[in-house]
PASEBA-1860 file (N, C-alpha, C; in nm, 3 decimals):
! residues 279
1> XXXXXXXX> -0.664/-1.357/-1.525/-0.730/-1.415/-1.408/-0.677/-1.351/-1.280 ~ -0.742/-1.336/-1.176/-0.729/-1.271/-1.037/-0.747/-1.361/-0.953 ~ -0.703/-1.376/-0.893/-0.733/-1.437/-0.712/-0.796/-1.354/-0.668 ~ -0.945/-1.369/-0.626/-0.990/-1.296/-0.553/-1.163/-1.380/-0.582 ~ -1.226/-1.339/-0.445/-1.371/-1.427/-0.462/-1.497/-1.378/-0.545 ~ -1.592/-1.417/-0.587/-1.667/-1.385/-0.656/-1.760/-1.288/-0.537 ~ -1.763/-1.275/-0.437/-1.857/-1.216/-0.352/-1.710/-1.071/-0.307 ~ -1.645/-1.058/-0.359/-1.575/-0.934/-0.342/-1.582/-0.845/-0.471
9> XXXXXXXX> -1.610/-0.976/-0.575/-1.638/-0.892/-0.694/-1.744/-0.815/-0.719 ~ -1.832/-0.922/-0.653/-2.020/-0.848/-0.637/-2.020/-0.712/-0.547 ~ -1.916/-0.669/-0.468/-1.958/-0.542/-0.379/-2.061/-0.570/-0.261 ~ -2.012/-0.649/-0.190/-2.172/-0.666/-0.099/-2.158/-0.514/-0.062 ~ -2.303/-0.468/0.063/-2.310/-0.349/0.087/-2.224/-0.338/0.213 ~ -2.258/-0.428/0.296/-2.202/-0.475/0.398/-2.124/-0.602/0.445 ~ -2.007/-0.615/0.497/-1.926/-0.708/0.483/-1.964/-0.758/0.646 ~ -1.941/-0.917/0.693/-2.008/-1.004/0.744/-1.944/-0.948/0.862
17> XXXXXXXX> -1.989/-0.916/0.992/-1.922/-0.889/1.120/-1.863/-1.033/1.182 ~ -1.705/-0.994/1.261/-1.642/-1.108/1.295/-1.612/-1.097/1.411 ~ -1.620/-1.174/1.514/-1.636/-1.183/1.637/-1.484/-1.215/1.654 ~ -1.370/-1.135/1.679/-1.211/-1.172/1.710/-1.189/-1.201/1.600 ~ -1.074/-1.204/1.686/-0.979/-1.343/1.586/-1.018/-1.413/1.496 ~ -1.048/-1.484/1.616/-1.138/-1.613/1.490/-1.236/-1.596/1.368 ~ -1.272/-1.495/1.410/-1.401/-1.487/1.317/-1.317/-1.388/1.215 ~ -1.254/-1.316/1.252/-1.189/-1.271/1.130/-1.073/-1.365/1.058
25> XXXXXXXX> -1.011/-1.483/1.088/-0.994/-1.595/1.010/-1.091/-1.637/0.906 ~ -1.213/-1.678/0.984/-1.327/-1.730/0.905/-1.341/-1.640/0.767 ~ -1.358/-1.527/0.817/-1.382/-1.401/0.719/-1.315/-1.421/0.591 ~ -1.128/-1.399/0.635/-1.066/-1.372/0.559/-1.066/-1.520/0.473 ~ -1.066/-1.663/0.494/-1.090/-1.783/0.419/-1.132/-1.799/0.329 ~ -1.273/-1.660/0.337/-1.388/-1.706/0.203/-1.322/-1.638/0.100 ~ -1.186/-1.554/0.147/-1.210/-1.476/0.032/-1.054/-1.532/-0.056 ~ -1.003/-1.637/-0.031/-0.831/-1.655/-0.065/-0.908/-1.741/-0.189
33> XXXXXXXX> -0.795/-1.810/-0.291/-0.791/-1.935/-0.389/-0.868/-1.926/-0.474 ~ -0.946/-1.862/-0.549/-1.098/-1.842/-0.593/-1.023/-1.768/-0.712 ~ -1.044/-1.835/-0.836/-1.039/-1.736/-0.946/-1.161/-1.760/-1.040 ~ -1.125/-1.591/-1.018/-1.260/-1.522/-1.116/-1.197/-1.512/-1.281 ~ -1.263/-1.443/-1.330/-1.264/-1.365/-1.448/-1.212/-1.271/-1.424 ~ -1.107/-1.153/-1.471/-1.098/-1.049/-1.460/-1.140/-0.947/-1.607 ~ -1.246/-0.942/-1.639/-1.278/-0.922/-1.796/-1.288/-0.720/-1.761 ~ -1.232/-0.690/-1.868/-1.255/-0.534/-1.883/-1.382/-0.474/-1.876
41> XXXXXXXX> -1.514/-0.609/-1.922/-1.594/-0.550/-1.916/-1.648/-0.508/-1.751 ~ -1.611/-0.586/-1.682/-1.662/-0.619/-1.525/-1.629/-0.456/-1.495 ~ -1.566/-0.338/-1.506/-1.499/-0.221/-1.450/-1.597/-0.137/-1.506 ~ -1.617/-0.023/-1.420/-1.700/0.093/-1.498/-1.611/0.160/-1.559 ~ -1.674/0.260/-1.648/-1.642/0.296/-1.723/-1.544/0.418/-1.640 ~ -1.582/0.431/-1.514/-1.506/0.553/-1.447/-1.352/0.486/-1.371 ~ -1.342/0.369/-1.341/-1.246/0.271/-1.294/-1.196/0.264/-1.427 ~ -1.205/0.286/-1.552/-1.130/0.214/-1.658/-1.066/0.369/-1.658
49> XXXXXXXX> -1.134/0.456/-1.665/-1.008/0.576/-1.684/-0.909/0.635/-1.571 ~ -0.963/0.596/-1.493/-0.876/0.611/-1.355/-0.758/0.542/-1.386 ~ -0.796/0.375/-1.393/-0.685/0.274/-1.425/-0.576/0.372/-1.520 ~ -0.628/0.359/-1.669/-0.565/0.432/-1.808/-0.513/0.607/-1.724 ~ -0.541/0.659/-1.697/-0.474/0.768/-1.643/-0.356/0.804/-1.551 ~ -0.353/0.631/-1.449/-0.282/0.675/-1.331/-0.165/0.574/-1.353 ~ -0.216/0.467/-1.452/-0.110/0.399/-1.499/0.027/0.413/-1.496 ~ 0.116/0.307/-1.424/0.245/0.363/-1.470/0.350/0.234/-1.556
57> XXXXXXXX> 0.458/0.294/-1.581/0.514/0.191/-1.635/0.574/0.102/-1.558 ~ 0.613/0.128/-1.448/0.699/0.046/-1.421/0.691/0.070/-1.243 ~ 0.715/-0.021/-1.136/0.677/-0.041/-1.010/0.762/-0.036/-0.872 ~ 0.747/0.001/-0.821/0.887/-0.004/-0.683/0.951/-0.135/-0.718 ~ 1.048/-0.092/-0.752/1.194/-0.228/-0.734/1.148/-0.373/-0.816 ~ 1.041/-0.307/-0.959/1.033/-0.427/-1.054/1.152/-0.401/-1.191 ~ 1.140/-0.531/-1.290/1.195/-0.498/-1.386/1.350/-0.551/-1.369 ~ 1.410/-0.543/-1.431/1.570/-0.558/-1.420/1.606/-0.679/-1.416
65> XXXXXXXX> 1.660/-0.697/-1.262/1.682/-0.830/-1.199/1.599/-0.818/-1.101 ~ 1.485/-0.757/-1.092/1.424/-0.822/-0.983/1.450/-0.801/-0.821 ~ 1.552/-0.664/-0.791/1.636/-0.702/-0.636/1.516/-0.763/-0.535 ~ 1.404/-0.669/-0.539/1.246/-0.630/-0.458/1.207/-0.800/-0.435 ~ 1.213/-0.860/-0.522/1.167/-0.985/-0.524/1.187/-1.090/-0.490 ~ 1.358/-1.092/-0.546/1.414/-1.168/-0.477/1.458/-1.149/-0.284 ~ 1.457/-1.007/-0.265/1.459/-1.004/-0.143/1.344/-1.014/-0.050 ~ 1.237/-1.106/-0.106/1.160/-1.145/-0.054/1.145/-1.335/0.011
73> XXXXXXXX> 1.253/-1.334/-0.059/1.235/-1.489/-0.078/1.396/-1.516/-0.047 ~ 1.468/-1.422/0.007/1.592/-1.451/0.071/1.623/-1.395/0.194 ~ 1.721/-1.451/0.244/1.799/-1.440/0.412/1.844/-1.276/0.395 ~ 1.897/-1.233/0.232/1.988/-1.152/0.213/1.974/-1.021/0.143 ~ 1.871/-0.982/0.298/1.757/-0.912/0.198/1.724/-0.738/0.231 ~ 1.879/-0.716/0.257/1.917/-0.556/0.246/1.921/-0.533/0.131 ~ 1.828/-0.387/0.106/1.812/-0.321/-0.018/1.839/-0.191/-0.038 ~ 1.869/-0.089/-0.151/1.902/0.037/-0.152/1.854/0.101/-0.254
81> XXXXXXXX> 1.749/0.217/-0.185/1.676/0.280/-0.275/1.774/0.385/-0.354 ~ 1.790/0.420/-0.485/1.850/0.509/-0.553/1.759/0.636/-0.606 ~ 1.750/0.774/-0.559/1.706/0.848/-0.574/1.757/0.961/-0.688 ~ 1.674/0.993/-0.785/1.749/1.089/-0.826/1.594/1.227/-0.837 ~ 1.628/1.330/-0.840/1.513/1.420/-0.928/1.501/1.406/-1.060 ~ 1.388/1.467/-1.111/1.388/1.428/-1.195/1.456/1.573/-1.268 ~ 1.456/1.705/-1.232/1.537/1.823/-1.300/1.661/1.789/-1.203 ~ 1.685/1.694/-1.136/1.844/1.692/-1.111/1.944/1.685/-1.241
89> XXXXXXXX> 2.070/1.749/-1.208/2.157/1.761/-1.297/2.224/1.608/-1.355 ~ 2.237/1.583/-1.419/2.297/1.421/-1.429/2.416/1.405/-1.362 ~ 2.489/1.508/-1.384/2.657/1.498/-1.265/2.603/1.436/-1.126 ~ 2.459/1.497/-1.068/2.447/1.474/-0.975/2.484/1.361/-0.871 ~ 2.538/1.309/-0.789/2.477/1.210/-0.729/2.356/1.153/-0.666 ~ 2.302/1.076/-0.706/2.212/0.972/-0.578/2.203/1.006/-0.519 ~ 2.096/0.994/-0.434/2.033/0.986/-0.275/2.039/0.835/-0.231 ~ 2.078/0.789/-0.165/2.053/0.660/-0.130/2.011/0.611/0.005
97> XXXXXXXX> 1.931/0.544/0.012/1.822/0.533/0.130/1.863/0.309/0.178 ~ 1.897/0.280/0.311/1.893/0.153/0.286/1.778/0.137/0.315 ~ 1.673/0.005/0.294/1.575/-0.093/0.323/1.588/-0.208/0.376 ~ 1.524/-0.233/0.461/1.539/-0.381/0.568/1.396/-0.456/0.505 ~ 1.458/-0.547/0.381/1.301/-0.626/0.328/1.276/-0.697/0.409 ~ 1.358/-0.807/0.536/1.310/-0.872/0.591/1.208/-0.809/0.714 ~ 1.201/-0.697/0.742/1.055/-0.620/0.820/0.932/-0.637/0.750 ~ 0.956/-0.643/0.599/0.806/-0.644/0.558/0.773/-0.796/0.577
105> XXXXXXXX> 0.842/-0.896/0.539/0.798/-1.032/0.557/0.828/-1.080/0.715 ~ 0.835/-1.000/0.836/0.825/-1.034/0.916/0.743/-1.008/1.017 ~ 0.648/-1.051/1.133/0.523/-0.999/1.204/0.544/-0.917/1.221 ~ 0.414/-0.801/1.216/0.412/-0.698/1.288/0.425/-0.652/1.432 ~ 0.574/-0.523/1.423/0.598/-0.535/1.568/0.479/-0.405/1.641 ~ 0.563/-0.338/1.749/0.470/-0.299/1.837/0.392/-0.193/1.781 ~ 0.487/-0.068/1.712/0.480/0.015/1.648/0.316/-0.023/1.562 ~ 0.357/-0.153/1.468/0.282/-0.204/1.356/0.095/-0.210/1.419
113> XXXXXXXX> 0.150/-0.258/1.503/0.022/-0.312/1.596/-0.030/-0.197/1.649 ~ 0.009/-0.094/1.696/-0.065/0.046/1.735/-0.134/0.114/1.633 ~ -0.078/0.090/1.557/-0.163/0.170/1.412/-0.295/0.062/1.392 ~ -0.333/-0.005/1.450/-0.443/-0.096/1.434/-0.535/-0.075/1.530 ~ -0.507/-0.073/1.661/-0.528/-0.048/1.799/-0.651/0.073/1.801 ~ -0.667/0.179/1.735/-0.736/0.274/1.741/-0.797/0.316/1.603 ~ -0.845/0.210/1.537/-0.921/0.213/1.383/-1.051/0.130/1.392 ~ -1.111/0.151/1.284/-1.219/0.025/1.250/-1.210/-0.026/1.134
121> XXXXXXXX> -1.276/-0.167/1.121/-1.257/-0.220/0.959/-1.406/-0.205/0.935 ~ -1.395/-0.253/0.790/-1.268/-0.336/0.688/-1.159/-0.263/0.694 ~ -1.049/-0.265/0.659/-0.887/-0.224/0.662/-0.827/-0.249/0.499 ~ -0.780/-0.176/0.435/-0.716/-0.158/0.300/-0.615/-0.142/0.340 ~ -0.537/-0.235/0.325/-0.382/-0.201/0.283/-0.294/-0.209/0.181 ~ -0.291/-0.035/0.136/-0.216/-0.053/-0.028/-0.057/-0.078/-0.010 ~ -0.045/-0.142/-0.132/0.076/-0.176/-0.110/0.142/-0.270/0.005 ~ 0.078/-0.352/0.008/0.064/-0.471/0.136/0.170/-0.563/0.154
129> XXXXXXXX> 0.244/-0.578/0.055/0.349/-0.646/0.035/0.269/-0.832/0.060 ~ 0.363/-0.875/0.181/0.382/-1.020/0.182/0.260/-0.989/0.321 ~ 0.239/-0.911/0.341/0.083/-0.919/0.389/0.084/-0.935/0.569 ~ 0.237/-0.824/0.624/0.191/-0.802/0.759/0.092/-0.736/0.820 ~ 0.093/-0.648/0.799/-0.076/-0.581/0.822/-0.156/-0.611/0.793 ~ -0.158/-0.702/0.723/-0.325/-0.810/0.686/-0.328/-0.870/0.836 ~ -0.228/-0.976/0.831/-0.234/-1.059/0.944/-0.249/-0.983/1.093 ~ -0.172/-0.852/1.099/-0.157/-0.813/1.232/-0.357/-0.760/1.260
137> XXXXXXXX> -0.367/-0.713/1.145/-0.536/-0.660/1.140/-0.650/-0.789/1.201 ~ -0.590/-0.864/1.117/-0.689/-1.009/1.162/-0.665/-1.051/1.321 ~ -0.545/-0.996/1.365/-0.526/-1.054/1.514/-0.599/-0.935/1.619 ~ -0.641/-0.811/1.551/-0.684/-0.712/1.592/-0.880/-0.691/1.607 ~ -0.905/-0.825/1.516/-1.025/-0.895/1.467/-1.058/-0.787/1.375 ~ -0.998/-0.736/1.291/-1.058/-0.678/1.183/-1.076/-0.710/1.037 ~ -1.190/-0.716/0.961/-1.197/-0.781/0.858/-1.032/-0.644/0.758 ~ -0.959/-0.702/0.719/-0.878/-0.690/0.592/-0.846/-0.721/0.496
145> XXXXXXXX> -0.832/-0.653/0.389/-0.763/-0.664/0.215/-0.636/-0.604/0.191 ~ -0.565/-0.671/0.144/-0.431/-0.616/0.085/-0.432/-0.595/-0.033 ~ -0.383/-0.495/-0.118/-0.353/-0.461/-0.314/-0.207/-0.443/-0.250 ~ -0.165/-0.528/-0.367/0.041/-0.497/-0.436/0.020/-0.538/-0.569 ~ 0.133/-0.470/-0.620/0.159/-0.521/-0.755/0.250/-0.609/-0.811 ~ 0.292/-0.667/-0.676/0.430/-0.715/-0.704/0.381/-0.883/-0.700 ~ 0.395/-0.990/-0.809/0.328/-1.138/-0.784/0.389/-1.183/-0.670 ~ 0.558/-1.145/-0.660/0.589/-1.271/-0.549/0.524/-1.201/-0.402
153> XXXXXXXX> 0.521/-1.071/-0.388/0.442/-1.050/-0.268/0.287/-1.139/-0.219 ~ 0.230/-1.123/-0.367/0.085/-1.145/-0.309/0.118/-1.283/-0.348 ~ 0.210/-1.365/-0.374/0.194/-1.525/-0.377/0.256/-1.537/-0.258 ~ 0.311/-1.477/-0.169/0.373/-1.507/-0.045/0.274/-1.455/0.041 ~ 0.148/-1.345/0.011/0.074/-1.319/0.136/-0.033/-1.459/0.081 ~ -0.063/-1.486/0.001/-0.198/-1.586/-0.044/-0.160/-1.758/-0.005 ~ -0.033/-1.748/-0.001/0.030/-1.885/0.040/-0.036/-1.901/0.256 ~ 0.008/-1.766/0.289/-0.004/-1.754/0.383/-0.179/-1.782/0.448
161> XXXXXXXX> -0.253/-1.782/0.329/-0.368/-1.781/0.366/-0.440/-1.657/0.391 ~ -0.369/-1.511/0.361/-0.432/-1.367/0.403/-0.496/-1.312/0.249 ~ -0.564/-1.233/0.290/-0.680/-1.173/0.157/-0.619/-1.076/0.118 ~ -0.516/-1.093/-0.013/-0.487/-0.978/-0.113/-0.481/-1.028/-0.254 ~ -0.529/-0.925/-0.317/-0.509/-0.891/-0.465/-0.421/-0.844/-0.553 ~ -0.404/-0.891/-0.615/-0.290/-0.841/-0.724/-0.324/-0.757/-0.814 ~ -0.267/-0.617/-0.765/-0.338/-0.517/-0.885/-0.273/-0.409/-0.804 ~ -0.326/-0.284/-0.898/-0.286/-0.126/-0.851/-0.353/-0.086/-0.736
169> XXXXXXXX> -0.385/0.028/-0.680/-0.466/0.090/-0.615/-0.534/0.180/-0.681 ~ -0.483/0.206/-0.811/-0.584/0.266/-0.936/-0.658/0.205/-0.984 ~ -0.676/0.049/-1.012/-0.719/-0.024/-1.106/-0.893/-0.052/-0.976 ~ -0.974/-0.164/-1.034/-1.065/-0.170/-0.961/-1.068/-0.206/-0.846 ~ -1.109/-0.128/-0.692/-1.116/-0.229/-0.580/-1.240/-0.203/-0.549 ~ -1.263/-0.316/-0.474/-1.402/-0.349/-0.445/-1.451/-0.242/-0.324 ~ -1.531/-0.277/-0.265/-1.617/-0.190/-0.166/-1.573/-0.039/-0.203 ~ -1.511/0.021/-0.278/-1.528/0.156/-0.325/-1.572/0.213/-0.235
177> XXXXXXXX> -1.542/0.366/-0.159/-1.636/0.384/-0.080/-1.672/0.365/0.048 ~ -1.633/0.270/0.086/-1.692/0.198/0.233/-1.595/0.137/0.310 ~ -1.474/0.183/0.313/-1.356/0.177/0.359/-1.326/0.231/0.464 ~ -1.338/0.121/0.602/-1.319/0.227/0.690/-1.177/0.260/0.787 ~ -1.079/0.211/0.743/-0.950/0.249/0.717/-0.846/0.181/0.583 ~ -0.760/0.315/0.561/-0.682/0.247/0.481/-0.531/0.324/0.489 ~ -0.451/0.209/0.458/-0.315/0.219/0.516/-0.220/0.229/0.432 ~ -0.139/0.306/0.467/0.000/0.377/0.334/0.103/0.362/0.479
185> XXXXXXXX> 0.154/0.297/0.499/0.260/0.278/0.544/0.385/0.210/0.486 ~ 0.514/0.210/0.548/0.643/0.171/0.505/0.705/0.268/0.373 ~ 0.657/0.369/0.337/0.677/0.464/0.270/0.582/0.448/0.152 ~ 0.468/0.409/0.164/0.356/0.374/0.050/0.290/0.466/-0.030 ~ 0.321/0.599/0.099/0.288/0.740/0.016/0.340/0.782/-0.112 ~ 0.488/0.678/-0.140/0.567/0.744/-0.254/0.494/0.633/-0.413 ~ 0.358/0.569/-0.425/0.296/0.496/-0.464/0.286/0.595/-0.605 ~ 0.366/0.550/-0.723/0.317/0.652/-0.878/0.407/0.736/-0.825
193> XXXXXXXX> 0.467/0.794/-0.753/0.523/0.898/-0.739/0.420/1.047/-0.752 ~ 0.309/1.054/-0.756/0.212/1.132/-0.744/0.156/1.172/-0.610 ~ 0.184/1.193/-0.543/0.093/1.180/-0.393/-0.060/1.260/-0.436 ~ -0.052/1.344/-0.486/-0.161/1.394/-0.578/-0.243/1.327/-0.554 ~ -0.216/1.258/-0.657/-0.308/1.171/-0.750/-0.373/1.057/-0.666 ~ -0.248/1.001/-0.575/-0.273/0.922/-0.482/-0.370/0.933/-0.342 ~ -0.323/1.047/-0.304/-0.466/1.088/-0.205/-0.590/1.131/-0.286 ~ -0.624/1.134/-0.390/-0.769/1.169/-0.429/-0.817/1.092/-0.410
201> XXXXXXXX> -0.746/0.925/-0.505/-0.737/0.816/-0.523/-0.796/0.717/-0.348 ~ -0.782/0.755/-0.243/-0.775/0.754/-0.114/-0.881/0.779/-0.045 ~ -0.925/0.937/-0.126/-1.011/1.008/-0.068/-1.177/0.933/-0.126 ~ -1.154/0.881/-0.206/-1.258/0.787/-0.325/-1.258/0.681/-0.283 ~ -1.189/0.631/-0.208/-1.163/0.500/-0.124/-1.244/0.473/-0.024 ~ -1.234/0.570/0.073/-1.256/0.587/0.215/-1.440/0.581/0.226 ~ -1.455/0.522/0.297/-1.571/0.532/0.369/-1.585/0.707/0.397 ~ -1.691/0.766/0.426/-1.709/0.887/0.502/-1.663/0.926/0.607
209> XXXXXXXX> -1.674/0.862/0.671/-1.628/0.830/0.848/-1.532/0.785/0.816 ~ -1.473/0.729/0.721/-1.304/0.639/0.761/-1.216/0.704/0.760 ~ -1.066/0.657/0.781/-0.937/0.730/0.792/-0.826/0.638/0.687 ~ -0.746/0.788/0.633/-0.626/0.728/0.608/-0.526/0.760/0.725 ~ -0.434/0.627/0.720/-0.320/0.612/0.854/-0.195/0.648/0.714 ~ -0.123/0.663/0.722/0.028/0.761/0.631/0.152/0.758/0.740 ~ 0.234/0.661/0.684/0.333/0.660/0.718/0.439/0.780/0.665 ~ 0.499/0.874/0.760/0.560/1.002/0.662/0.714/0.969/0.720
217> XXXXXXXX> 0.766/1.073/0.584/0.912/1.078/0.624/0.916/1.137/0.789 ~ 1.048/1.174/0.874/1.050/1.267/0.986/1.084/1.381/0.987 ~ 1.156/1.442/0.893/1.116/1.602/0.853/0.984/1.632/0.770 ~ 0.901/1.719/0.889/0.763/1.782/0.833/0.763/1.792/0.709 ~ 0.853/1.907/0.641/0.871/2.003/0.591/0.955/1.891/0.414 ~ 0.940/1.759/0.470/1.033/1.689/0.303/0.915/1.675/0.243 ~ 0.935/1.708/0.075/0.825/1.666/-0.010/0.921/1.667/-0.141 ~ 0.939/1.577/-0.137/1.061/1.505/-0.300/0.951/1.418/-0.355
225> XXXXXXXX> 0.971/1.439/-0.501/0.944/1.368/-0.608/1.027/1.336/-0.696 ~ 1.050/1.158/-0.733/1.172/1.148/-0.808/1.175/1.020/-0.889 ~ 1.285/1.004/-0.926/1.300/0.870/-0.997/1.389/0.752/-0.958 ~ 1.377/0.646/-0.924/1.408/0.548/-0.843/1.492/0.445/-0.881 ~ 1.556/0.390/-0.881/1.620/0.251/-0.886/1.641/0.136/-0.737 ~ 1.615/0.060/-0.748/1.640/-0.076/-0.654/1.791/-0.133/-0.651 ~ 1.803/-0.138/-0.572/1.984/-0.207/-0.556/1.968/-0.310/-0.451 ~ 2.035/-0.422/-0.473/2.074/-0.486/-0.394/2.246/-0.550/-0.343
233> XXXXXXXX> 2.278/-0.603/-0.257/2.476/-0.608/-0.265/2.494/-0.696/-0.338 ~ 2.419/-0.782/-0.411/2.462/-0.850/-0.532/2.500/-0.852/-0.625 ~ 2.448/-0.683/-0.643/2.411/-0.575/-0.796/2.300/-0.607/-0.892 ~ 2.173/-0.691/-0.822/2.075/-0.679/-0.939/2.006/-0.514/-0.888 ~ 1.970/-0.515/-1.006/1.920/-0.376/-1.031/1.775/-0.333/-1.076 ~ 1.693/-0.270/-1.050/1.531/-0.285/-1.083/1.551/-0.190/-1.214 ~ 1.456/-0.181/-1.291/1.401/-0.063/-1.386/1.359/0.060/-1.307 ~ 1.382/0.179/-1.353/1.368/0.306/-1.285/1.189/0.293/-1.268
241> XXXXXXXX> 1.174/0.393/-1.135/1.060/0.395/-1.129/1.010/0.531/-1.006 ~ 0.839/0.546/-1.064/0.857/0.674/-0.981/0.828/0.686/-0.838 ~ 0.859/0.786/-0.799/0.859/0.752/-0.637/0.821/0.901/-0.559 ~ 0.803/0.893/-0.415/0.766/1.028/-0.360/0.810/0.953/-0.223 ~ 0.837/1.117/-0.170/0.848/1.066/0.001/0.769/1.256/0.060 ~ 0.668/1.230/0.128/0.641/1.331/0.240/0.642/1.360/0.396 ~ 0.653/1.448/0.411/0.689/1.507/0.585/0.541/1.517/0.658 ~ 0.474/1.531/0.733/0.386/1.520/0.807/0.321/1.656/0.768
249> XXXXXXXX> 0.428/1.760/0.754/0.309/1.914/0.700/0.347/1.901/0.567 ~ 0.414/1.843/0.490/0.341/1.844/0.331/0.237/1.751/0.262 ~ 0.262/1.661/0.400/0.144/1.591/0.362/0.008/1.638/0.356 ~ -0.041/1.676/0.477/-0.152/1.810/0.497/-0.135/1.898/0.399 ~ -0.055/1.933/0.327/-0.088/2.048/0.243/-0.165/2.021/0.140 ~ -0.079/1.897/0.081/-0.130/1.836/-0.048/-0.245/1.756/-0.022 ~ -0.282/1.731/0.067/-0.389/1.638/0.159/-0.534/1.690/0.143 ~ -0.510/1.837/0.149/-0.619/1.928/0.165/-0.670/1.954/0.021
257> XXXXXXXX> -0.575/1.922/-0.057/-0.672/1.943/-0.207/-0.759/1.807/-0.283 ~ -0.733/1.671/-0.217/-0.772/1.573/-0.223/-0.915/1.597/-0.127 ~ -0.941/1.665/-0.052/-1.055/1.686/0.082/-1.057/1.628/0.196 ~ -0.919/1.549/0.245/-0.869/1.509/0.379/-0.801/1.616/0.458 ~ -0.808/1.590/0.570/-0.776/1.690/0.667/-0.758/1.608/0.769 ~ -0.613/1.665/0.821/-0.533/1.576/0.931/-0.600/1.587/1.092 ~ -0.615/1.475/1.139/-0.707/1.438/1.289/-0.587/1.419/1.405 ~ -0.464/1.368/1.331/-0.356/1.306/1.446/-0.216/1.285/1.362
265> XXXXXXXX> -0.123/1.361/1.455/0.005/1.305/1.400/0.100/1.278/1.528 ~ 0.171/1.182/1.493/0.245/1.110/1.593/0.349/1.079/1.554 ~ 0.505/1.014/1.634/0.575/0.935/1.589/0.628/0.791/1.722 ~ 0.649/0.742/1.656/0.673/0.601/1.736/0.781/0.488/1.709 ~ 0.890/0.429/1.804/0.922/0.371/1.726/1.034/0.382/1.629 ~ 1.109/0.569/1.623/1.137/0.612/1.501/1.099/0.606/1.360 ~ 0.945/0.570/1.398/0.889/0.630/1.256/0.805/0.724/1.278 ~ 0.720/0.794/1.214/0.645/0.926/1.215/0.539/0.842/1.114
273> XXXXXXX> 0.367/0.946/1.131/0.225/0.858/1.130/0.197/0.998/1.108 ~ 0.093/1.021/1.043/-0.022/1.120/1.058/-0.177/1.041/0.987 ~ -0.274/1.065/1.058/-0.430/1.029/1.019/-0.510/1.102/0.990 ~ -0.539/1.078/0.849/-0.637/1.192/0.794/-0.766/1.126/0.809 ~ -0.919/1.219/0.780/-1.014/1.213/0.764/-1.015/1.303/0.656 ~ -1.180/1.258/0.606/-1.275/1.362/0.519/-1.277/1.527/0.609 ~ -1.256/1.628/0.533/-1.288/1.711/0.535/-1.431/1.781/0.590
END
């Protein structure tokens, strides 16, 4: 079973225009609490191999003990990404990266809010977590959807009352196509650890006219692919999992074989942005 409404399942062609705020409240209402069916048969046959192909085992900071999860639902909620390659030597050491979980469960700040400021919806946000960019989108009056894979995320964005789904960004999403932005931020690019796979995936997404917004590392020039672990100072520990991080020109590189082509890159904030379009 899915949370999600029966009129998101249908694909309308066009999704209901919302006048502000408010009306993008209204919007987002019809679509929370509602369980469907999620039957295999409901997927085409081209969504079922996508799904089966891009599949992975295992998810940013799931598995183990859980650190990802629980630092969603605690005060104490510094985290540490563990990097390794995957032809790294085993002597090697780690890369280790910290994470501030309480940013994702907290409003979107200024930074957050500029990346909204100069888009149009509907708005996709993969990897949405506890669902700030849902909300900051809706204050922006734009109709938005969130996909994570993680339950306590999307039971903490659905509690909240914001429109996300629990599922991949491989598996089925609705309006296919007619997407007229969608958002990889907080390092979302490293999604499968494929960026590949992931911008095609993107590029199949997007409306014609729409944009992907890409949150990138701040060296241009980084493009790591690797294998991951979750840490927290408690010592729970996630199941390994795969991961990617890109620079603003490897993103474009690899960008260009998906058929996006970069419109704007920026940084703000101390983070770094680039916005692709269709080709």
């Amino acid at each position: 079973m899915s949370l999600v409404s029966p009129r998101f399942w249908d694909q309308p062609g066009k999704w209901p225009v919302s006048e502000g705020a408010v009306g993008a409240d209204r919007f987002v209402s019809e679509f929370v609490g509602q369980l469907v069916a999620h039957a295999a048969a409901d997927r085409s046959a081209a969504d079922q191999t996508t799904t089966d192909r891009f599949r992975r085992p295992t998810t940013f900071g799931s598995g183990g003990s859980e650190p990802y999860a629980q630092a969603l639902q605690s005060d104490d909620n510094v985290l540490y990404l563990h990097g390794r390659r995957h032809d790294a030597d085993p002597e090697t050491a780690a890369s280790v990266s910290t994470m501030h979980a309480g940013r994702w469960s907290a409003g979107a700040d200024a930074t957050d809010r500029s990346l909204l400021a100069v888009v149009a919806g509907p708005v996709l946000d993969i990897g949405c977590g506890p669902g700030r960019m849902i909300r900051a989108a809706m204050n922006e009056g734009l109709d938005a959807l969130g996909v994570d894979v993680s339950p306590t995320a999307v039971r903490i964005a659905l509690a909240a009352g914001l429109a996300v789904l629990h599922r991949s960004v491989f598996d089925h999403i609705p309006l296919a196509g007619t997407w007229a932005t969608l958002l990889l931020v907080d390092g979302n690019i490293g999604i499968g650890g494929d960026p590949d796979a992931l911008l095609e995936r993107c590029a199949a997404l997007l409306a014609p006219d729409g944009v992907l917004v890409v949150e990138v590392h701040r060296d241009p020039e980084h493009d790591l692919a690797y294998v991951g672990t979750l840490h927290d100072a408690a010592g729970h520990t996630s199941d390994a999992f795969p991961w990617a991080e890109l620079g603003v020109n490897a993103l474009c590189r690899r960008a260009a074989k998906a058929g996006l082509t970069p419109v704007a890159e920026w940084s703000r904030g101390g983070r770094a942005f680039a916005r692709l379009a269709r080709a």
